[in-house]
C-alpha positions in Angstrom: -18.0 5.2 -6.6 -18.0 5.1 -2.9 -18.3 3.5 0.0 -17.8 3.5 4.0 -14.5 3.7 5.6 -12.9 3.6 9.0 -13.5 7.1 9.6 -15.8 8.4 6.4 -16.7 8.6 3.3 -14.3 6.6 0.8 -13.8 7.4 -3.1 -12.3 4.4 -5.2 -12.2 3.3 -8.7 -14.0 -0.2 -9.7 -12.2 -1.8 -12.7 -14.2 -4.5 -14.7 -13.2 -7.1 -17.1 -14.4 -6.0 -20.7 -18.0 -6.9 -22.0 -16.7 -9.8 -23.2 -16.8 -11.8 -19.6 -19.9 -13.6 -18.2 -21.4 -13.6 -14.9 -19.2 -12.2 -11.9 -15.4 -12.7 -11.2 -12.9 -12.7 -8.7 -12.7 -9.3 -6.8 -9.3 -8.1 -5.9 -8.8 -4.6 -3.9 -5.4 -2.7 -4.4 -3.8 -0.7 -1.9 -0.7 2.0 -3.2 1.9 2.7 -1.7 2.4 5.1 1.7 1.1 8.3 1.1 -0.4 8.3 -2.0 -3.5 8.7 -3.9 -5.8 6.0 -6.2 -3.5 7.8 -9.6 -0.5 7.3 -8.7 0.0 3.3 -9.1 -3.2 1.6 -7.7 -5.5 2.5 -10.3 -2.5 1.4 -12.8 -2.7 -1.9 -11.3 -6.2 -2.2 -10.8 -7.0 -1.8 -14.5 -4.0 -4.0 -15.7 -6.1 -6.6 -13.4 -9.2 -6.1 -14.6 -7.7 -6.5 -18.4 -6.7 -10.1 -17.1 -10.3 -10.7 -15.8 -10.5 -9.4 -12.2 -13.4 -7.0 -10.7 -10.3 -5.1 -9.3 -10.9 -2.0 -6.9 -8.6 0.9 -6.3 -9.4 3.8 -3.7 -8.1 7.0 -1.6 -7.5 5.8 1.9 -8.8 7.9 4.7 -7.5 11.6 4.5 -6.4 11.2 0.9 -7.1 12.7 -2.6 -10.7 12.1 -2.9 -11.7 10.3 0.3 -13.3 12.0 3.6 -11.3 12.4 6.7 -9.0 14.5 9.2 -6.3 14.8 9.3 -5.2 15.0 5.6 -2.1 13.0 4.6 -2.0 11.4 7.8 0.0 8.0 7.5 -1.9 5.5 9.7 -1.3 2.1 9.4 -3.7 1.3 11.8 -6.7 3.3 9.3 -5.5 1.9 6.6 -6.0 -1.7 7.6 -9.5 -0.7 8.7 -10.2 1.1 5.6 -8.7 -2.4 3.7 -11.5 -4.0 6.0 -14.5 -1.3 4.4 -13.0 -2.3 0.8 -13.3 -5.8 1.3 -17.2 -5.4 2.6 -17.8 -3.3 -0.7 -16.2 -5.7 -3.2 -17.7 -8.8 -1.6 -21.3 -7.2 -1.4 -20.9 -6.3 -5.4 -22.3 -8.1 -7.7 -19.7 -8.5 -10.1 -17.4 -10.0 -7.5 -18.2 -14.0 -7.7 -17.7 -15.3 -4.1 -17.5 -13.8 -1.0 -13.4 -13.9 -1.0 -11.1 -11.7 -1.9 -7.2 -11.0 -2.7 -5.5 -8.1 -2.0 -2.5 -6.7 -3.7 -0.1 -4.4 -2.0 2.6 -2.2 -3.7 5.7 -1.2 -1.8 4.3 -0.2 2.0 0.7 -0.9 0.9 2.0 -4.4 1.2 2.3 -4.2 4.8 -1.3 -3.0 5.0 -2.7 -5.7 3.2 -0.8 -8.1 5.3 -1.8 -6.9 8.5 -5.5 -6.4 6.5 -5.2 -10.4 5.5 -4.2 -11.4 8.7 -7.5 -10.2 10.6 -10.2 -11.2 7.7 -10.6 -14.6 6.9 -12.2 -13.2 3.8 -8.7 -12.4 2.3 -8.2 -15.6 0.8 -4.8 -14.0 -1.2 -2.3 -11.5 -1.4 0.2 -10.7 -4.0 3.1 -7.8 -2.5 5.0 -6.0 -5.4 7.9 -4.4 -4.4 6.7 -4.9 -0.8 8.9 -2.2 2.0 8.2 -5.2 5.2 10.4 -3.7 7.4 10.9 -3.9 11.4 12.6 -1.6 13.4 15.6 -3.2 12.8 15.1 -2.3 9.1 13.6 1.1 10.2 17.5 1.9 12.0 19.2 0.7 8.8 17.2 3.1 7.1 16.5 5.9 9.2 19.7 6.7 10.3 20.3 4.2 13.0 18.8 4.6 16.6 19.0 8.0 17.5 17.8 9.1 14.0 14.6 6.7 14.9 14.5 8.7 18.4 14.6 12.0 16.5 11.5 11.0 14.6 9.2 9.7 17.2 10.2 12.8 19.2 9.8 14.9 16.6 6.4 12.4 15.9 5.3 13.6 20.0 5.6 17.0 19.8 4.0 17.1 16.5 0.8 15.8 18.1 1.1 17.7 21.0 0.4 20.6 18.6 -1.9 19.1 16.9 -4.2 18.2 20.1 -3.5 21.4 21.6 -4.3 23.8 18.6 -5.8 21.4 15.7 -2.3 22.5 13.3 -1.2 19.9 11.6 3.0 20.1 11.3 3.8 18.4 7.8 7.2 18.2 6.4 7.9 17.2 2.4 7.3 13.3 1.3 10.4 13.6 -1.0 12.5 16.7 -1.2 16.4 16.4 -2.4 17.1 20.1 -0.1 15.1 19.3 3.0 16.8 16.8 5.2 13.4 16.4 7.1 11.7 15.1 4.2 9.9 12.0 4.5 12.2 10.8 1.4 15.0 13.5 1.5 16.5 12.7 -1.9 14.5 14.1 -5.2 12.9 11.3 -6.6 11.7 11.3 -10.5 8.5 9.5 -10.1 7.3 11.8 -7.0 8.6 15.2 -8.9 7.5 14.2 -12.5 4.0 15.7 -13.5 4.3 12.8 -16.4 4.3 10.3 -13.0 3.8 10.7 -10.0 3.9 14.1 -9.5 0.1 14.8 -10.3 -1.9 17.6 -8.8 -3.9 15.3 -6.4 -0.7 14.2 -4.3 0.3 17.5 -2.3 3.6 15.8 -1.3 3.2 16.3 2.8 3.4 13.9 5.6 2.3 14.5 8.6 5.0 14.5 11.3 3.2 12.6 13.8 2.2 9.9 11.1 6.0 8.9 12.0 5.5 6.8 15.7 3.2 5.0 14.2 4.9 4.0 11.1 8.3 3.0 12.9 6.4 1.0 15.6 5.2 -1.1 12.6 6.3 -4.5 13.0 5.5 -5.9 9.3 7.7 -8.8 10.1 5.8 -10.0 13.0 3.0 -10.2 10.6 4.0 -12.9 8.6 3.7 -15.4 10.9 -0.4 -14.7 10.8 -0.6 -14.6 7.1 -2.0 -18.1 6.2 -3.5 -16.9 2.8 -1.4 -17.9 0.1 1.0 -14.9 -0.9 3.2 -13.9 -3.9 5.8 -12.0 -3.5 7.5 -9.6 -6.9 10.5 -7.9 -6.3 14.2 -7.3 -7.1 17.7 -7.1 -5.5 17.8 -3.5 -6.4 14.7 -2.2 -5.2 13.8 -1.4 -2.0 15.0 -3.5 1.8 14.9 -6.9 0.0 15.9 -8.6 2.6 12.5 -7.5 4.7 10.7 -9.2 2.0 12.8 -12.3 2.2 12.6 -12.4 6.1 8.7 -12.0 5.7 8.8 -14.5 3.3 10.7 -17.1 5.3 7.9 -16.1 8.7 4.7 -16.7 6.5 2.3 -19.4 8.3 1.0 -19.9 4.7 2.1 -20.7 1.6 5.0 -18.4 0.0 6.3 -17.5 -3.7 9.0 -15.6 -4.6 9.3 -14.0 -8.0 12.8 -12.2 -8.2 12.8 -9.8 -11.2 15.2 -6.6 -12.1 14.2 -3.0 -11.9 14.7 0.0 -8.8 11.7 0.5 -6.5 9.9 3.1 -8.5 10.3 1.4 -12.1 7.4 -1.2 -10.1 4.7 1.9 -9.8 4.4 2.9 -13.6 6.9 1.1 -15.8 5.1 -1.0 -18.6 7.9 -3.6 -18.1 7.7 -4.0 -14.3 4.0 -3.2 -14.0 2.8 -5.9 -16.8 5.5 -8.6 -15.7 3.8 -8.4 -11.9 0.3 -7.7 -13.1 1.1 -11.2 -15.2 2.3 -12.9 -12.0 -0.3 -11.8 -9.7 -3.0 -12.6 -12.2 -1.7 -16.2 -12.2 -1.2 -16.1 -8.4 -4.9 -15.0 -8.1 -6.4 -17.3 -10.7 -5.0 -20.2 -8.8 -5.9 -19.3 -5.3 -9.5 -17.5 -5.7 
């Protein structure tokens, strides 16, 4: 199916609870995390959702897999939100969803955008974050190699634009790549490299350098404090910047759960224990608040 988006047409997956359920349900949208497409770990969640009785939508944001827009693989925080936005008028207008409110669930970055999503529609009436990278640029120096390795990227981020407004090239470096120390992710990771995971043919594995300025300017910390919906949080000590998700946590204007849980960052995009123990908890979370 499709449906409008910030800048074009959008291509998503609607899961629905078996034949089994009566009249409409609560809708729920699902948002992956940055850089990737609908196969990759929404869809995964989106149908473990639906199997617990949620109309649960997954979709390619704009410039991904399926989904209209230019540039492609462009990481923009500020069109995904809006794209969030389109979801939400879709689900809401379907006539499976039951009310005119919705939850959003974010894995690992897509949790920022369905913060900063929730905090602009009073129509997100829930979020569940699994795994959620909230960071700040605090957390962006810890991570990207302190100040001047931020400075590096957002000049590298500049130029990159430059080109791009001059000539209509876009410069894209690897997502993950263990020999490329520009890489988005310079390390090889499993799930990004592994045909059996993530590594499917609809993900090229590029980011677009200037996608950078905009992603370390991201304040998801600052959000919290204009998140009133209530909002579940999954994660574990070993996964990724837990303390971002604490710290968000600890801001949130609304009410705030914390389930703490074992497992690296990646085990939460595809592992059956990881994936069914915060499908179970969002489910609840959802079910309670919708």
């Amino acid at each position: 199916m499709t449906f409008a988006g910030s800048a074009g047409k959008l291509v998503g997956h609607l899961f629905l609870p078996d034949a089994r359920a009566t009249g409409p349900v609560a809708g729920v949208v699902v948002a992956g995390t940055w850089t990737s497409v609908k196969e990759q770990m929404a869809d995964r969640y989106a149908e473990e959702l639906a199997q617990r009785g949620f109309a649960a939508l997954a979709f390619d944001f704009t410039g991904y897999g399926e989904s209209e827009g230019l540039p492609r693989d462009y990481e923009s925080p500020q069109l995904k939100t809006r794209d969030l936005r389109g979801a939400v008028d879709f689900l809401t207008a379907h006539p499976s969803v039951a009310e005119r409110e919705v939850g959003l669930l974010g894995v690992c970055a897509g949790a920022m955008y369905v913060s900063a999503a929730a905090a602009e529609d009073p129509r997100v009436r829930s979020l569940a974050l699994v795994a959620p990278w909230l960071h700040d640029r605090r957390i962006c120096e810890e991570n990207y190699g302190g100040p001047d390795g931020v400075a590096a990227k957002m000049a590298a981020a500049d130029a990159a634009r430059r080109r791009y407004e001059e000539t209509g090239e876009v410069a894209y470096v690897p997502v993950v790549s263990g020999s490329d120390p520009d890489a988005a992710m310079p390390f090889d990771i499993d799930f990004y490299l592994d045909p059996e995971r993530g590594g499917i043919p609809g993900w090229p594995n590029r980011y677009a350098v200037m996608a950078w300025s905009a992603w370390l300017d991201l304040d998801a910390i600052a959000l919290a404090p204009q998140v009133t919906a209530p909002t579940l949080l999954v994660h574990s000590e070993d996964a990724a910047i837990p303390d971002g998700a604490r710290r968000f946590h600890a801001a949130l204007a609304g009410p705030g759960e914390f389930l703490w849980t074992d497992g690296v960052q990646f085990d939460f995009y595809d592992q059956a224990r990881q994936v069914g123990l915060a499908a179970d908890a969002a489910s609840e979370h959802f079910a309670r608040t919708l």
